[in-house]
C-alpha positions in Angstrom: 9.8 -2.8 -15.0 11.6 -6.0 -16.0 12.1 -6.9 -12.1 8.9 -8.0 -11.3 8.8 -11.5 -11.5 5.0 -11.9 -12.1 5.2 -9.6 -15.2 2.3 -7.6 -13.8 4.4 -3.9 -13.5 3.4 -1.9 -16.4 4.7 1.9 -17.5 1.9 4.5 -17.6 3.2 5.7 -20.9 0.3 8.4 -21.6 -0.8 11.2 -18.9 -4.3 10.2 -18.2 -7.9 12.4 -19.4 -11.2 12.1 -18.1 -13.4 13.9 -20.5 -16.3 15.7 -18.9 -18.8 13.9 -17.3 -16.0 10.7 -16.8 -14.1 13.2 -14.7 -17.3 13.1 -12.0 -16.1 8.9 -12.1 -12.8 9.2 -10.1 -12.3 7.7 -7.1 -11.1 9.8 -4.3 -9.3 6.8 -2.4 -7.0 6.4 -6.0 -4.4 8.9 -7.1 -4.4 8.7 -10.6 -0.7 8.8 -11.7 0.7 10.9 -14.4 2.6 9.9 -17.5 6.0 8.1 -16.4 4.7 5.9 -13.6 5.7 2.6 -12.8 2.0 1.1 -11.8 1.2 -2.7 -10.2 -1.9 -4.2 -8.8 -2.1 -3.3 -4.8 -5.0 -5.3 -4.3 -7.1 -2.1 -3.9 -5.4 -1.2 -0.4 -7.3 1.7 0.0 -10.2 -0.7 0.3 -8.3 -2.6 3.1 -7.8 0.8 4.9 -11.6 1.8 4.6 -12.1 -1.7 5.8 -9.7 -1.6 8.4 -10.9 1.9 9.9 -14.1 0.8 10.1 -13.6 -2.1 12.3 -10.9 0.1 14.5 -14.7 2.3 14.8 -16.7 -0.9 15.8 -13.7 -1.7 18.3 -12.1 -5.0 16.8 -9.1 -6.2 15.7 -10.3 -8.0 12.8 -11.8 -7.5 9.6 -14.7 -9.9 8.6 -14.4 -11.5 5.2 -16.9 -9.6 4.1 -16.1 -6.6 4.7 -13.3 -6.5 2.2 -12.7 -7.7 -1.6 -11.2 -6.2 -4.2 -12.8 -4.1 -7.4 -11.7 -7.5 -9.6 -13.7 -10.1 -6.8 -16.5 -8.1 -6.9 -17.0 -7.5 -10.6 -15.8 -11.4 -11.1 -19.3 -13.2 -12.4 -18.1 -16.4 -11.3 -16.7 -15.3 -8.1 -13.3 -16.9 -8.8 -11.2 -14.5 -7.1 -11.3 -15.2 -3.5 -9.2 -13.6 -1.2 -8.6 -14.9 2.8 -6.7 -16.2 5.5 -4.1 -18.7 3.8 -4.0 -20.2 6.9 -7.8 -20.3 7.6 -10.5 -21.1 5.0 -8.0 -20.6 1.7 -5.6 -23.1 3.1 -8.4 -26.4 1.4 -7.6 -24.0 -2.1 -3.6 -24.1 -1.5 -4.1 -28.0 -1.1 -5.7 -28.5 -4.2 -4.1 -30.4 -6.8 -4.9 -28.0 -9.7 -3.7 -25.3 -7.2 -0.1 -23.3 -8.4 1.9 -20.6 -8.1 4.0 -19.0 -10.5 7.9 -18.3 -10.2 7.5 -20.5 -7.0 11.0 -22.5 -7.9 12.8 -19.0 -7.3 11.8 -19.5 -3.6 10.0 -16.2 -4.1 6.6 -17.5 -1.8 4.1 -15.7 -3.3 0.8 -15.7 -2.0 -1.0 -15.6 -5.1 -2.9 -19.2 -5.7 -4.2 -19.8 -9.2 -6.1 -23.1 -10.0 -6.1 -25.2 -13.2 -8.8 -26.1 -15.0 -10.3 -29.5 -14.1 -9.9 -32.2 -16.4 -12.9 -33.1 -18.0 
């Protein structure tokens, strides 16, 4: 659990319960782990997989922008999670002054790009 530099691994300490009508909530894409789990943010892959399929059905390559985003970007009311192409449109957010990474002096590269708040 210590390993991860970002600090964002986090031991599932408690086996999960979904009381009745909860239960009817779940997600089928998720497993929902049982006590003893290591657990970190994936960036809701199994939403880049239903993404993914569905352009393999349409006959392409690529997936559109919006055709993916994360359960955090969507329920984000000032839409300040973005998620891209770093080399594309996010490359004017990684050449932002405010813009940072953390742990980058371990030569780890995330790919994580948080923003400071702007001076006032």
């Amino acid at each position: 659990m210590n390993a991860c530099p970002y600090t964002c691994k986090h031991f599932n300490w408690v086996r999960p319960e979904f009381p009745a009508p909860m239960d009817r909530g779940l997600n089928p894409d998720v497993s929902v782990r049982n006590a003893g789990v290591m657990e970190k943010c994936n960036f809701c892959y199994h939403r880049l997989l239903v993404a993914r399929d569905t352009a393999a059905q349409d006959g392409r390559t690529e997936i559109k922008p919006e055709e993916y985003g994360t359960a955090c970007q969507e329920a984000c009311p000032t839409k300040a999670i973005r998620f891209g192409d770093l080399n594309g449109e996010l490359k004017k957010v990684e050449r932002d002054e405010r813009a940072f990474t953390l742990l980058e002096e371990l030569g780890l590269e995330p790919k994580v790009v948080y923003l400071k708040e702007k001076a006032s």
